[in-house]
C-alpha positions in Angstrom: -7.0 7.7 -15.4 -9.0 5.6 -12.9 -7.2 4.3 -10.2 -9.0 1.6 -8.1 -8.0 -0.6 -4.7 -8.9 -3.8 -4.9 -9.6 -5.9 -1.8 -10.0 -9.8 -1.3 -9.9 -10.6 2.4 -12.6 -13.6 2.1 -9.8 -16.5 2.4 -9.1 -17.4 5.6 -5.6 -18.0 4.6 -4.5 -15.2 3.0 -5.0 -11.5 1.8 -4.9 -9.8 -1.3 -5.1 -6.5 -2.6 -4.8 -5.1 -5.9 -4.8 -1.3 -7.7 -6.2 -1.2 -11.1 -4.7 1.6 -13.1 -6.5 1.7 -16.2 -7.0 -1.8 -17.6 -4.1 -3.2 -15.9 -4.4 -4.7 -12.6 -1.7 -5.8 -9.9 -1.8 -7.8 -7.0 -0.7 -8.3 -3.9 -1.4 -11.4 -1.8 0.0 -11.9 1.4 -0.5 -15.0 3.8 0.0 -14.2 7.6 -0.9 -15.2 10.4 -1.3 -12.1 11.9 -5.0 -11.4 12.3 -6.3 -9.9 8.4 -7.0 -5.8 10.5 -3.5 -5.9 10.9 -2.1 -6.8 7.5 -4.5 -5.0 5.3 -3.6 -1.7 5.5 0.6 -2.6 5.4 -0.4 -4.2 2.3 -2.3 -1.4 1.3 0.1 0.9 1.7 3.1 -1.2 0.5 1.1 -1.9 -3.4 0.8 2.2 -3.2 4.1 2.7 -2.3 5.2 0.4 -5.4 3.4 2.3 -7.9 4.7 5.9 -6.4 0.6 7.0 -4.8 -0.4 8.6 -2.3 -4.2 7.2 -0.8 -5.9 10.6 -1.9 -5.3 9.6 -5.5 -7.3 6.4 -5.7 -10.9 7.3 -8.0 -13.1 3.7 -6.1 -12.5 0.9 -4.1 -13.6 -2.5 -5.1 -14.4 -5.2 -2.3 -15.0 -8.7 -2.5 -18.1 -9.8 -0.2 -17.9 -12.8 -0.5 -18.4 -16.1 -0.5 -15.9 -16.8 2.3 -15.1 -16.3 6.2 -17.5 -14.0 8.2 -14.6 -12.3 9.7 -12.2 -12.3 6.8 -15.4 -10.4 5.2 -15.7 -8.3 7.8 -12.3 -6.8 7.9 -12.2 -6.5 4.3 -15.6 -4.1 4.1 -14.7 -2.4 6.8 -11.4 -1.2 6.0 -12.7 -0.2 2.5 -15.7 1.6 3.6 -13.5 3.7 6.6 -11.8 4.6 2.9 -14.5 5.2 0.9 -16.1 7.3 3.3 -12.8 9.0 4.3 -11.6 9.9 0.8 -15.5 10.8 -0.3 -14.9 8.0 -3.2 -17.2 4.9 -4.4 -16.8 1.6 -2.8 -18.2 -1.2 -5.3 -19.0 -4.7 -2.9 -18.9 -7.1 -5.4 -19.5 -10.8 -5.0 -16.5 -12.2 -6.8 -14.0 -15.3 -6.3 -11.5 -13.2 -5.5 -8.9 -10.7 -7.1 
């Protein structure tokens, strides 16, 4: 079964990621007001932690690339393409509004 991260950082207010297992999706949004490259991958990790999955089992990684803040954006393709390329899996930069 596919298992795909999901990744919204283009708000300036807030993060969000979600894992789509399947058809079903679930999200995670956190507003902080710690800079987004430190929340990310806490989040990350906390949405794979609640579903019992270890990073090397996600199949793609979905990004959101915007509309939204340059550096919101930034964060947000960056983290997922240090994944992509670190877990030799597809990362999908869609321009969406958001998860």
């Amino acid at each position: 079964m596919k298992k795909i991260l999901i990744i919204d950082s283009s708000n300036n207010q807030e993060i969000k990621v979600g894992l789509r297992i399947g058809k079903k999706t679930e999200n995670l949004t956190s507003k902080t007001r710690m800079p987004k490259s430190q929340a990310v991958l806490p989040l990350i990790y906390k949405l794979l932690k609640k579903h019992n999955l270890k990073i090397t089992e996600i199949n793609g990684i979905e990004v959101n690339r915007g509309p939204g803040s340059f550096t919101g954006l930034r964060v947000g393709l960056s983290v997922a393409n240090a994944l992509g390329f670190a877990l030799s899996i597809p990362v999908n930069k869609k321009k969406v509004g958001g998860i």
